[in-house]
MIRO-904874 format. One line per 4 residues: number of its first residue (from 1); for each residue x, y, z of N, C-alpha, C. Coordinates in steps of 0.02 Angstrom, whole numbers. Layout:
NUM) X Y Z X Y Z X Y Z ~ ...
END
This chain:
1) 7546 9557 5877 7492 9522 5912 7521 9479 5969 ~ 7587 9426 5950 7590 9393 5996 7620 9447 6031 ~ 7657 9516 6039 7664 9550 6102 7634 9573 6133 ~ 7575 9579 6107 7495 9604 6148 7486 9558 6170
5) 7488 9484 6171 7478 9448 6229 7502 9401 6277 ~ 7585 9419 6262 7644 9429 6318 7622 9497 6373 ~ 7588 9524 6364 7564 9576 6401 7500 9578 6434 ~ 7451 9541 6390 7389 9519 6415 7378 9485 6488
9) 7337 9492 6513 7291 9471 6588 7281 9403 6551 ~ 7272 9346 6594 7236 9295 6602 7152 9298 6558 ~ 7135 9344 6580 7050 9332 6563 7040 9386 6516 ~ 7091 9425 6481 7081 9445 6429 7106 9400 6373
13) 7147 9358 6374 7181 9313 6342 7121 9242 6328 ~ 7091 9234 6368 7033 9183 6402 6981 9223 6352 ~ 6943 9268 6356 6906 9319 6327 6913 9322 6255 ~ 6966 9342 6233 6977 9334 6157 6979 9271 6131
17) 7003 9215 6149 6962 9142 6136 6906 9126 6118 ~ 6882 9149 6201 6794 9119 6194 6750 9197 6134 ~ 6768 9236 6118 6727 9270 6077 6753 9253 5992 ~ 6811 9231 5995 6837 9233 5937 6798 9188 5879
21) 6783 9220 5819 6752 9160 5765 6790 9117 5774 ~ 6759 9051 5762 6793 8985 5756 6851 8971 5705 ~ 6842 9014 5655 6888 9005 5597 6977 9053 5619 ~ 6971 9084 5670 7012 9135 5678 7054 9108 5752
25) 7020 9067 5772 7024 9041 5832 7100 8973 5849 ~ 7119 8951 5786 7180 8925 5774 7234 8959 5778 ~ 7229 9018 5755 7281 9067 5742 7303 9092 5806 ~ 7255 9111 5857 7243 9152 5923 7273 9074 5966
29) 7266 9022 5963 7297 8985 5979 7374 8973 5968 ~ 7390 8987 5918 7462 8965 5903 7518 9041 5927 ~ 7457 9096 5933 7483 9171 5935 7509 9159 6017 ~ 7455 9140 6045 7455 9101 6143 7527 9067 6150
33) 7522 9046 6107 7577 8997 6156 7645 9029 6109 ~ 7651 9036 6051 7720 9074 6020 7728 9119 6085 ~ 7696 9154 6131 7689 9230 6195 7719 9164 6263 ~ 7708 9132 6249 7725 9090 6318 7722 9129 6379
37) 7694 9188 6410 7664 9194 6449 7640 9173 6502 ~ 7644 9179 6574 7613 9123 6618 7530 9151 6612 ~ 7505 9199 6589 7443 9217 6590 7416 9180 6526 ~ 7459 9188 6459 7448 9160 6399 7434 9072 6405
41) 7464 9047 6419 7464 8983 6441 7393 8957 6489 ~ 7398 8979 6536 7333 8987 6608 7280 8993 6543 ~ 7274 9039 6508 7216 9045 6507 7206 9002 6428 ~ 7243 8961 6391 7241 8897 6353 7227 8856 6397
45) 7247 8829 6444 7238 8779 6494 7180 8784 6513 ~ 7138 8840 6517 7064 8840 6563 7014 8824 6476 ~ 7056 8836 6413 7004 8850 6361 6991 8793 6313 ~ 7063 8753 6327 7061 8689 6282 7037 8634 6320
49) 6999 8589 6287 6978 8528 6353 6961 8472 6301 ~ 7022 8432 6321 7045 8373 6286 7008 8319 6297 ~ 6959 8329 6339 6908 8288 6350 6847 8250 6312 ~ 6837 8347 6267 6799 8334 6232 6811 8309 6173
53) 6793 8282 6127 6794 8247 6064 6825 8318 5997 ~ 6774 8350 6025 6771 8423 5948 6796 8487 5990 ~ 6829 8531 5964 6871 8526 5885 6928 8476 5900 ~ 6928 8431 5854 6992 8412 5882 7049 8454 5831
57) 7034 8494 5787 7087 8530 5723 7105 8579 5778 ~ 7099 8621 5831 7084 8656 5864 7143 8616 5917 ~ 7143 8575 5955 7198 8547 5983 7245 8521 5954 ~ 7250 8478 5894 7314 8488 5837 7338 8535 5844
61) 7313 8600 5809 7349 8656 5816 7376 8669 5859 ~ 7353 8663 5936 7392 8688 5989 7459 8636 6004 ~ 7450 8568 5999 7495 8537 5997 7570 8542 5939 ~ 7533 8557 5877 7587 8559 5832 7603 8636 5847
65) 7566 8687 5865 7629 8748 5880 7690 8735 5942 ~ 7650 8699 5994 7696 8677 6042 7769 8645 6033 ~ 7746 8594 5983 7798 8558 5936 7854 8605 5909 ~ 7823 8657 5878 7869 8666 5826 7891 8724 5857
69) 7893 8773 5927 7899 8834 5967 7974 8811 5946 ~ 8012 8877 5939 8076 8875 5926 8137 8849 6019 ~ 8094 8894 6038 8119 8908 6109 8100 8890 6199 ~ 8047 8826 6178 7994 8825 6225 8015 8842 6323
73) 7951 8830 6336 7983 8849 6415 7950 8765 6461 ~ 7977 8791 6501 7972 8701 6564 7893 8724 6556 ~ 7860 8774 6576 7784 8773 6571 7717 8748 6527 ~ 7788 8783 6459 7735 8751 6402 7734 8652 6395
77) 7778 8634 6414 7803 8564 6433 7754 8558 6467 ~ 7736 8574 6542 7713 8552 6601 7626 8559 6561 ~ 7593 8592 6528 7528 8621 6501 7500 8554 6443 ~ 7565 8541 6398 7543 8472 6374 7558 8415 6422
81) 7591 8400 6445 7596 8338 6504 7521 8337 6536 ~ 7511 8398 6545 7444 8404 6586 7387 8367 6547 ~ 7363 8438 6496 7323 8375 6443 7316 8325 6425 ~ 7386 8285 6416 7366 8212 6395 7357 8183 6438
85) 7391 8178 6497 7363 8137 6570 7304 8119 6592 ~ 7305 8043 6592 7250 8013 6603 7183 8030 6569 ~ 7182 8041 6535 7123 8066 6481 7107 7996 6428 ~ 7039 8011 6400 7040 7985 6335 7028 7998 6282
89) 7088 7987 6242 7113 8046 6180 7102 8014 6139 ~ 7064 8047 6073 7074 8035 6006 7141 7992 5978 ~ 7129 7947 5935 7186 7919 5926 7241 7953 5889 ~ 7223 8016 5851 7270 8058 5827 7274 8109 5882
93) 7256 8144 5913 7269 8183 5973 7343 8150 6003 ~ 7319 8073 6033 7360 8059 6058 7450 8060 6025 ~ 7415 8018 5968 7495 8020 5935 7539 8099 5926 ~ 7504 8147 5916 7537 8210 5895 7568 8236 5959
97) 7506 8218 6015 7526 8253 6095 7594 8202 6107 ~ 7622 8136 6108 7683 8114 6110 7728 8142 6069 ~ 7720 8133 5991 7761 8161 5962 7781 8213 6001 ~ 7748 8276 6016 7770 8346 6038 7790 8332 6094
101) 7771 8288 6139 7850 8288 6223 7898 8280 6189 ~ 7922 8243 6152 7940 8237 6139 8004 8289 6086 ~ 7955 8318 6064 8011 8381 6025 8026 8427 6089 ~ 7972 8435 6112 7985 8481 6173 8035 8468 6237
105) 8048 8426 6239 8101 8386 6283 8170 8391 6261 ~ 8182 8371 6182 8236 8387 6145 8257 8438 6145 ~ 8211 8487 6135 8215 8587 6141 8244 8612 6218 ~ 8205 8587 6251 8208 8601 6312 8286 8559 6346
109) 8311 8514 6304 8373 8479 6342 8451 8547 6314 ~ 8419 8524 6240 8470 8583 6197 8503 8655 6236 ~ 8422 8689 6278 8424 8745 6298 8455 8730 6375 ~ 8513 8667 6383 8531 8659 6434 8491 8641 6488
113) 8432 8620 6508 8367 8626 6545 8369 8546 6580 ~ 8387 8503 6546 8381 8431 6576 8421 8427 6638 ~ 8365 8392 6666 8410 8395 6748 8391 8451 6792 ~ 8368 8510 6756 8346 8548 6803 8275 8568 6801
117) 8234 8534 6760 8185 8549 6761 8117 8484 6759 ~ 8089 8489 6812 8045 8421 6836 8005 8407 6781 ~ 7977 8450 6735 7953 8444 6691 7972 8404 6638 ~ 8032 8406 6632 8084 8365 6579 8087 8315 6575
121) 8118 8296 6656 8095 8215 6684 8040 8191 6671 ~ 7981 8215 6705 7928 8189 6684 7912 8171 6607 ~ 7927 8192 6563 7911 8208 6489 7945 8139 6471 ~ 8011 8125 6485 8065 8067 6462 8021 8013 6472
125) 7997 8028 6568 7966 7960 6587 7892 7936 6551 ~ 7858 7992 6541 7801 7964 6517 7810 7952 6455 ~ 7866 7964 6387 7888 7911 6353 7896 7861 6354 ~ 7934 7838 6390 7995 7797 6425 7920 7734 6444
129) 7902 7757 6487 7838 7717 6533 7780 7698 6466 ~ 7782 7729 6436 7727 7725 6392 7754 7681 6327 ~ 7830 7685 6316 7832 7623 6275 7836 7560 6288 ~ 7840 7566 6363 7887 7483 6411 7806 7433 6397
133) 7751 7476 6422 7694 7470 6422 7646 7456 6348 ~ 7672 7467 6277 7649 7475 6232 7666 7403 6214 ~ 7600 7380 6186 7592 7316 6132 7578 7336 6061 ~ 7539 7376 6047 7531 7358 5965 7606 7399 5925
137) 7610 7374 5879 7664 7390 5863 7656 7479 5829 ~ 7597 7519 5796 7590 7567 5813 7594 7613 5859 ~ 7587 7580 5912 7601 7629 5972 7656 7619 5982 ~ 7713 7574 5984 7788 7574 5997 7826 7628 5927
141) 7791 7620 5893 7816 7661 5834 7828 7725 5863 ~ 7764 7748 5873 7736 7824 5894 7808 7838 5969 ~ 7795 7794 6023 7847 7810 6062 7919 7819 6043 ~ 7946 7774 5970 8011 7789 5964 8012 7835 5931
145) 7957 7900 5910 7978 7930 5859 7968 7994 5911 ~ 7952 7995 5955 7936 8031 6020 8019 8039 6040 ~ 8047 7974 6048 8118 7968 6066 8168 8001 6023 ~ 8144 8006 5982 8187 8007 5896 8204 8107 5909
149) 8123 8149 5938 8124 8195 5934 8166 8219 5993 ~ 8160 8178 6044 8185 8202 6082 8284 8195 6091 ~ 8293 8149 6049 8371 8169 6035 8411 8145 6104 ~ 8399 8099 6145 8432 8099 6212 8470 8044 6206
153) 8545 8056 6214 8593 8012 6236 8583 7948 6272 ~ 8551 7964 6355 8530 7901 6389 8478 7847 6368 ~ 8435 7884 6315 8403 7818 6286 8413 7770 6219 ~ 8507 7789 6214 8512 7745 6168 8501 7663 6181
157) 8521 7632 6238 8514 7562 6253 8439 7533 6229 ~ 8389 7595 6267 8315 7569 6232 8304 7561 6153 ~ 8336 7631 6107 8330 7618 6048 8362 7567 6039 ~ 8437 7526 6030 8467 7495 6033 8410 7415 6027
161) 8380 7422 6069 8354 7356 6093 8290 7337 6032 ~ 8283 7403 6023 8219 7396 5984 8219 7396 5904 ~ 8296 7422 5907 8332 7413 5829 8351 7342 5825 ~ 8378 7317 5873 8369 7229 5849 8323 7203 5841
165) 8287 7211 5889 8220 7151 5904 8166 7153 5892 ~ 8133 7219 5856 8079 7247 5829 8075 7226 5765 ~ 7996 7220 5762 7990 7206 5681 7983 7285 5642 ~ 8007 7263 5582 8012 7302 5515 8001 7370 5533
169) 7938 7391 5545 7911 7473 5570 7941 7491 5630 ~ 7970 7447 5689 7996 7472 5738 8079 7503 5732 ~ 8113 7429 5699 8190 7428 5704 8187 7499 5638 ~ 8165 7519 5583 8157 7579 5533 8170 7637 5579
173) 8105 7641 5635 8108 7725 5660 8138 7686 5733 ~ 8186 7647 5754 8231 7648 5818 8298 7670 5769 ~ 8299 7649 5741 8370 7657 5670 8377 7745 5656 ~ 8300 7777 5649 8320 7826 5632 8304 7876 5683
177) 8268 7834 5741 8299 7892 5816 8358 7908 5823 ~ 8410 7844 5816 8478 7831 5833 8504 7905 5771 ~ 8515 7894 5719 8534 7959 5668 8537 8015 5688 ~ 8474 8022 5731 8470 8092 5757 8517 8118 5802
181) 8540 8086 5827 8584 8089 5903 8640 8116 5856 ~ 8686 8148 5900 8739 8187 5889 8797 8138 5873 ~ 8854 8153 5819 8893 8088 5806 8933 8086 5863 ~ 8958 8111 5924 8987 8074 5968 8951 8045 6017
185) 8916 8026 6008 8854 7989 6033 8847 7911 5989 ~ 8870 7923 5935 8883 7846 5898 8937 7817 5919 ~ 8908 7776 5968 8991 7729 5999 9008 7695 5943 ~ 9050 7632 5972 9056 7583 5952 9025 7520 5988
189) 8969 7527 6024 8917 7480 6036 8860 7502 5999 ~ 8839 7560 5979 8795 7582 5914 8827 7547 5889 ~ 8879 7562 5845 8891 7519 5774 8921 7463 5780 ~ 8926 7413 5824 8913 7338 5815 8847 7316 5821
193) 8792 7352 5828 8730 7339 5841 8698 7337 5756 ~ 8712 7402 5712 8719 7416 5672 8742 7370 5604 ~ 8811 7352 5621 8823 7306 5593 8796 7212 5588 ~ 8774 7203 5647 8735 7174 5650 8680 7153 5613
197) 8653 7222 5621 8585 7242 5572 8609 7220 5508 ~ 8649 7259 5462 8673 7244 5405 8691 7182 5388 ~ 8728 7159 5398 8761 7099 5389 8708 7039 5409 ~ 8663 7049 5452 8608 7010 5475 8643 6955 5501
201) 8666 6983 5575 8698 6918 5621 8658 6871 5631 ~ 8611 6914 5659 8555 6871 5720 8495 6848 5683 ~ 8470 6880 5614 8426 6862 5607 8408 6907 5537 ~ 8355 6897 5498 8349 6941 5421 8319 6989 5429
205) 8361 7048 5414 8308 7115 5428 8284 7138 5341 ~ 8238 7174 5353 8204 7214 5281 8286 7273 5265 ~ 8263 7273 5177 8326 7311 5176 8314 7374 5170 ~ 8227 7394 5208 8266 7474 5217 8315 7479 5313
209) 8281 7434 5322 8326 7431 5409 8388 7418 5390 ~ 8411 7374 5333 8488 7364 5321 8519 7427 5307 ~ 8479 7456 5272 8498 7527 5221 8519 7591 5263 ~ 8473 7594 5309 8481 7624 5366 8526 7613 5432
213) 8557 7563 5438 8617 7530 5458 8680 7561 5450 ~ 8665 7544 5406 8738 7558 5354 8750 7635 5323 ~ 8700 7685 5334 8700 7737 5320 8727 7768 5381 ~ 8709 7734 5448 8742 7761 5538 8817 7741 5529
217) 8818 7704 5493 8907 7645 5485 8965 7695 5447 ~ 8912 7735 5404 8961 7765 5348 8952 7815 5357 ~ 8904 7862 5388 8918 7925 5421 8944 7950 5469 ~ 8986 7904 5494 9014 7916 5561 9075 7898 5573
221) 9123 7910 5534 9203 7904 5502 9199 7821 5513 ~ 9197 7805 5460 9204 7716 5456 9261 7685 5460 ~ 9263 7632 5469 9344 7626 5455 9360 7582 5378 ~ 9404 7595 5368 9419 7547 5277 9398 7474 5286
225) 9414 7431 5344 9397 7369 5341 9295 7391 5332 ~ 9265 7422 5380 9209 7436 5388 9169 7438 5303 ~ 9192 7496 5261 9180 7508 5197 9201 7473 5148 ~ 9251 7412 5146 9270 7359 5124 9191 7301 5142
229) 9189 7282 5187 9136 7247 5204 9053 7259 5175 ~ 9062 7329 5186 8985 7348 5164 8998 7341 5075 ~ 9056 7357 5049 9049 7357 4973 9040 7289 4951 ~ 9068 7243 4989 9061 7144 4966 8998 7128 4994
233) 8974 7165 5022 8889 7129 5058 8844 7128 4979 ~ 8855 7196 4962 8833 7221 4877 8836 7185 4834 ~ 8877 7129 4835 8866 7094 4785 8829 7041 4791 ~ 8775 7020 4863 8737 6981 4848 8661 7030 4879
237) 8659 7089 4845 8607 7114 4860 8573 7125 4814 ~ 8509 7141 4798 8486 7166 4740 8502 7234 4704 ~ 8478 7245 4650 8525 7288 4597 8522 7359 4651 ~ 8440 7377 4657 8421 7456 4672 8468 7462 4736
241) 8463 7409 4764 8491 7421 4854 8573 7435 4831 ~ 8605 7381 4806 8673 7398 4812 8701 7473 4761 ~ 8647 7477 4726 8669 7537 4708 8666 7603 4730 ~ 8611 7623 4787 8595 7649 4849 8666 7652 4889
245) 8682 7583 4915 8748 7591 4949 8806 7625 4896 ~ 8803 7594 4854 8868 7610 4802 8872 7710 4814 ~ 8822 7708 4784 8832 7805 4776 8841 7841 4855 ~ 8826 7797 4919 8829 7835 4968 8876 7813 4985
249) 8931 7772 4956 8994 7766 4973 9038 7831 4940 ~ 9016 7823 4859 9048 7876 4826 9047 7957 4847 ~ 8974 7961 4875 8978 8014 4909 9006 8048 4974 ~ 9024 7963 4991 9065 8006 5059 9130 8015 5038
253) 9156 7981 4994 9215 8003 4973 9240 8075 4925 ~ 9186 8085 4886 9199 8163 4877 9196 8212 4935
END
């Protein structure tokens, strides 16, 4: 099916949409864009309209296949950028359509593409712009986990910033954007930041942000003074936590 419409016209692709039962009509969506097609695409773009309120299960879908495309292209990128722009979206619309620049950006960097594709840029920035801009702390969430998907080196300083200075739900998913990143990508300004966290220089963090600290500290060849430190923090922690650390010490040592 989806090679029948890697092959498909525009307005036959458009056509099987608009006739399709509603119940069958998710599938023919996710079949569209798996074809990435410039006709396949064109004619999602003329069929979905984010404008309207209903279906919204119907744009999920198109967003979470977008998300999860193994291989995406700068187009399918450029098709959600489009949609969410300047619109007003459902409050779950919105969150899923970030989430997915977000994977899609990561996919699209992997496949060597960053830097050469305007689409890309754009995608970073309307992250990027959209968290500088964000007050409630749900929506900063949603942007770092946008970041998280997207896996990019240059925005460690932002996570960074937001792993200190964020409360509880922020510094959690800036902590575990940072994880995602590739280990030579964990400096050693990550992990004095890190340690920080743990040890609680600056200030008392929750101990799953500690937990999560110290899991970037010890997955990323530690040093003995480093794993010395984290094992004496343990003894003024509570039972469940230090025993959490304890076994993920033991485990890195097998």
């Amino acid at each position: 099916f989806i090679g029948m419409l890697r092959t498909a016209k525009k307005r036959d692709v458009l056509e099987l949409l608009r006739r399709a039962p509603e119940e069958t009509r998710p599938f023919i969506v996710e079949a569209a864009v798996a074809a990435q097609s410039a006709a396949s695409l064109a004619a999602l773009s003329e069929f979905l309209d984010f404008s309207k309120e209903e279906p919204k299960s119907l744009l999920e879908k198109f967003l979470y296949a977008a998300a999860f495309s193994p291989r995406p292209s700068g187009e399918l990128l450029h098709l959600v950028l489009e949609k969410l722009d300047g619109k007003q979206l459902a409050p779950e619309i919105w969150e899923t359509g970030i989430i997915a620049v977000g994977s899609l950006v990561g996919k699209l960097c992997q496949q060597k593409l960053c830097g050469l594709q305007q689409e890309v840029e754009y995608g970073v920035e309307t992250i990027l712009r959209g968290l500088r801009g964000a007050e409630e702390e749900p929506e900063v969430v949603i942007y770092l986990l946008a970041l998280g998907n997207a896996m990019l080196p240059g925005t460690i300083p932002t996570l960074l910033e937001h792993a200190e200075e964020g409360p509880a739900a922020v510094t959690t998913t800036a902590i575990s954007a940072l994880r995602r990143l590739p280990a030579q990508h964990i400096s050693s300004e990550v992990k004095r930041a890190m340690r920080r966290i743990f040890h609680e220089k600056r200030r008392s963090y929750e101990k799953t942000c500690r937990l999560a600290a110290a899991e970037i500290l010890l997955d990323n060849h530690p040093s003995a003074m480093e794993v010395i430190n984290i094992l004496l923090a343990t003894k003024e922690m509570e039972t469940e936590m230090a025993k959490i650390l304890l076994l993920k010490v033991q485990n890195s040592l097998h």
